[in-house]
C-alpha positions in Angstrom: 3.7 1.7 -14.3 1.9 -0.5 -12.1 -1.4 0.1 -9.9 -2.6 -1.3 -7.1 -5.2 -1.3 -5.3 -5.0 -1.6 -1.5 -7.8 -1.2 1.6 -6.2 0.5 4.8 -6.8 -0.3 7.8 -5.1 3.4 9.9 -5.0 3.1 13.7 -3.6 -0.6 14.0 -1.9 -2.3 16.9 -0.4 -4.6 14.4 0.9 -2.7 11.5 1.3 -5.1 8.2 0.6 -5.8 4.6 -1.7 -9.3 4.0 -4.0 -10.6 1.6 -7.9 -10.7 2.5 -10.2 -12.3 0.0 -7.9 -11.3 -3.3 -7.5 -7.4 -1.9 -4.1 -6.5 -0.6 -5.0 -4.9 3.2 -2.3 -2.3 4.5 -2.3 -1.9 8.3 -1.0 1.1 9.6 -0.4 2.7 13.3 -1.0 6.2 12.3 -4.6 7.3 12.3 -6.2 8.9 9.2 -5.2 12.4 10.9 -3.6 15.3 8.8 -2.6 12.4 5.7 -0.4 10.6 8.2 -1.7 7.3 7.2 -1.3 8.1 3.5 2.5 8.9 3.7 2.2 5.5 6.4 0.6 3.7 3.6 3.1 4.7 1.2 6.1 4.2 3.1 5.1 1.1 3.7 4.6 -0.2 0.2 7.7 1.1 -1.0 9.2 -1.2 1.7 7.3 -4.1 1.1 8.0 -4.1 -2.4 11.9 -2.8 -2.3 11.4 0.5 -3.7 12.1 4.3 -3.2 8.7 6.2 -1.3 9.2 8.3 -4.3 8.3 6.0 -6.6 4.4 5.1 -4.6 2.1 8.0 -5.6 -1.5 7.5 -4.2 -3.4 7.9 -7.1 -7.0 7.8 -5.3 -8.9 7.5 -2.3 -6.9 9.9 -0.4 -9.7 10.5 2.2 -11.5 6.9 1.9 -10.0 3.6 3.2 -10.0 2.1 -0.3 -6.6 3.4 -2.3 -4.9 2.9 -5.5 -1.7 3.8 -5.6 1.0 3.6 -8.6 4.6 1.4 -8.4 7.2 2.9 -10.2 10.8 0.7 -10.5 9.3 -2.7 -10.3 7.7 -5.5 -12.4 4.1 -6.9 -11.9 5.1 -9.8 -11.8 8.0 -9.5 -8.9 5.8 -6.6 -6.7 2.6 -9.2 -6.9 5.4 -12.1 -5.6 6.6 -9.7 -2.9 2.6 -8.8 -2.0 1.7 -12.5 -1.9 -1.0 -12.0 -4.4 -1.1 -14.4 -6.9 1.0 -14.6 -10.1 
């Protein structure tokens, strides 16, 4: 099981995943309303990283912008690749 830890960004014009300062930084349309950016966030990082939504859980952070969530189905090394962080 991998973890990651992500900062969200909900109510974005652009919607993407990129790499600030060493900290992966989710953008996300949906606004923190009713957990629709938390299943945004999730969706999205299954996605990103070629997996099933089913296998992101959001560990933490479920009301606060700063997540950790946990990657089934995937190496570190090949969902750190696909995130752009560094091997």
């Amino acid at each position: 099981m991998l973890q990651i830890a992500v900062r969200v960004k909900p109510g974005s014009k652009q919607p993407g995943i990129s790499v600030e300062d060493g900290t992966v930084v989710l953008r996300v349309r949906e606004r923190a309303v009713e957990g629709a950016a938390n299943a945004a966030c999730v969706k999205a990082l299954a996605e990103a990283l070629g997996v099933a939504p089913a296998h992101v859980l959001l560990l933490h952070g479920a009301r606060g912008r700063e997540k950790r969530f946990c990657i089934e189905g995937i190496e570190e090394t090949l969902a750190r690749r696909r995130l752009g962080l560094r091997v």
